[in-house]
RODO-2510 file (C-alpha; in nm, 4 decimals, decimal comma):
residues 60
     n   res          X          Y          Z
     1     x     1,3772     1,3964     0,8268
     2     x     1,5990     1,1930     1,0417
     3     x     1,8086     0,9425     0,9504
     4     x     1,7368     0,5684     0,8967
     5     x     1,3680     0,6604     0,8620
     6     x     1,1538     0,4356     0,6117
     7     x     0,8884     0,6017     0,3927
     8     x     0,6250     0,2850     0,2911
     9     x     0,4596     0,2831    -0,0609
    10     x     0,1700     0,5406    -0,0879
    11     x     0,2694     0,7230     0,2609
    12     x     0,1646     1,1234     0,2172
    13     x     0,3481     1,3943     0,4428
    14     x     0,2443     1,7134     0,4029
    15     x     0,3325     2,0549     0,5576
    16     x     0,7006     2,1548     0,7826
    17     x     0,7101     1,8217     0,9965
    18     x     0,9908     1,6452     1,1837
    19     x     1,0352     1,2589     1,1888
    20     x     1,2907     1,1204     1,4465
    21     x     1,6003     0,8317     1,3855
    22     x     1,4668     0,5334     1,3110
    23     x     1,1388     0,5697     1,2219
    24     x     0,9087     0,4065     0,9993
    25     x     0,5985     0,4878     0,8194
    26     x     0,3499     0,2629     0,7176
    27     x     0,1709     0,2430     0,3590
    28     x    -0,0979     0,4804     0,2973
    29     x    -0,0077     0,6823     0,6153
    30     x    -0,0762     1,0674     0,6190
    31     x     0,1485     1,2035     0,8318
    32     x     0,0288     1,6138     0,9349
    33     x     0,2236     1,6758     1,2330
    34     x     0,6021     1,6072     1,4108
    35     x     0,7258     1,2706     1,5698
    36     x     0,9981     1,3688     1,8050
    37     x     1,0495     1,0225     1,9447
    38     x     1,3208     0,7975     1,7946
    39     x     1,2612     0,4422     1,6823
    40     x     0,8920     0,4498     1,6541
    41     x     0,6519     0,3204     1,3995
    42     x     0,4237     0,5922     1,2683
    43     x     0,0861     0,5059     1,0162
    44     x    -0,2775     0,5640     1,0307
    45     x    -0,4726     0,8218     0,8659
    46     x    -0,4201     1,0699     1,0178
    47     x    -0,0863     0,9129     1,1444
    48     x    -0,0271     0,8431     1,5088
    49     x     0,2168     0,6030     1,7157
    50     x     0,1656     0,2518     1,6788
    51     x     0,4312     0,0532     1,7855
    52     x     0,7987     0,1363     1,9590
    53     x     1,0018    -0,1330     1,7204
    54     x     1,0581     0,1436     1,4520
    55     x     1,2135     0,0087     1,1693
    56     x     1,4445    -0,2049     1,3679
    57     x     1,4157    -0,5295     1,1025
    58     x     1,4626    -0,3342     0,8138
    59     x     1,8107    -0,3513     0,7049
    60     x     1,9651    -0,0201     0,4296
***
């Protein structure tokens, strides 16, 4: 898991899998496989690349 990454509510990640900087999931996403690319925004079931902002807005 990288850093800065946000998990949403209900998100499932199963198996050995890599998430980049910056990343965030969306709610109810199953994520199944790596994300190598920083600063995207990851959901869908099965989860897939949606958007490039990332979690950008969301502030720790």
């Amino acid at each position: 898991m990288g850093n800065n990454v946000w998990i949403g509510p209900g998100a499932k990640l199963y198996g050995k899998i890599f998430i980049a900087d910056n990343c965030a999931i969306g709610t109810n996403a199953v994520v199944n496989k790596s994300f190598y690319e920083k600063g995207k925004t990851i959901a869908d079931v099965p989860a897939k690349i949606i958007s490039n902002t990332g979690n950008h807005y969301i502030r720790s």
